[in-house]
C-alpha positions as CSV (number, residue, x, y, z in Angstrom):
1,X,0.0,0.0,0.0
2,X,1.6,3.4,-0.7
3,X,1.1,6.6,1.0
4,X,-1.3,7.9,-1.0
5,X,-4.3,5.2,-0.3
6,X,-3.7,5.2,3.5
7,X,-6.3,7.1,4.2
8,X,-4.2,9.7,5.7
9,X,-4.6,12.7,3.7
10,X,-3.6,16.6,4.8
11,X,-6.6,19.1,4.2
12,X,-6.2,20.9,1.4
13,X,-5.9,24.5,2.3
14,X,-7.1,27.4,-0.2
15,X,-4.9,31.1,-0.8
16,X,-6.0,34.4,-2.1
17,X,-3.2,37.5,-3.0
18,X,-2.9,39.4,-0.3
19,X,-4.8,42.3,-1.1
20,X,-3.4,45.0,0.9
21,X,0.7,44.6,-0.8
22,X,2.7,43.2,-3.2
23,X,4.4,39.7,-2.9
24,X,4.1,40.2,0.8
25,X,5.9,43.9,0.4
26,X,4.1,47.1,0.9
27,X,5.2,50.4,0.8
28,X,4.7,53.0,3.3
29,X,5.0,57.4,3.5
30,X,6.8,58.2,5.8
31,X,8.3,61.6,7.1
32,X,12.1,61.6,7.8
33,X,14.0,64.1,9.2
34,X,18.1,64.3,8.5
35,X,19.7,67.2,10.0
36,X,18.2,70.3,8.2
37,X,16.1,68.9,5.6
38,X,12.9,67.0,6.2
39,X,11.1,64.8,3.2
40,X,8.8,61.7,2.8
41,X,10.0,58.7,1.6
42,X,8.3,55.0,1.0
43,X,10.1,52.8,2.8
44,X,9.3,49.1,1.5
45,X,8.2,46.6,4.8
46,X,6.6,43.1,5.7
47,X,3.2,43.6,5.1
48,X,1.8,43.5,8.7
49,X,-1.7,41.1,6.9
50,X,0.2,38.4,5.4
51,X,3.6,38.3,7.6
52,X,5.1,38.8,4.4
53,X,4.3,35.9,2.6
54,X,2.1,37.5,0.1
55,X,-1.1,35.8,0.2
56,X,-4.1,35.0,3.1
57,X,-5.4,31.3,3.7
58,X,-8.9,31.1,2.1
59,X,-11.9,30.4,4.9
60,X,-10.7,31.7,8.3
């Protein structure tokens, strides 16, 4: 008998994208201030939804 007619199967497990980033990157303004000059820059991060991993399990 081989593993796959044991019975013991995992569940299969659905994704979506992440909607809220970009391959578990997103962006974000942010004022900085360096010395005498102050600008805003985007400043790439782990997107705090997916952990960085770019997509959300489907049905929880």
């Amino acid at each position: 008998m081989d593993d796959s007619q044991d019975g013991r199967r995992e569940p299969v497990r659905f994704r979506v994208p992440c909607p809220n980033c970009s391959g578990g990157v997103r962006t974000r303004a942010r004022l900085g201030v360096r010395g005498d000059r102050t600008g805003t820059g985007h400043i790439p991060e782990a997107c705090p939804d997916c952990f960085g991993r770019g997509w959300l399990p489907f049905g929880r």
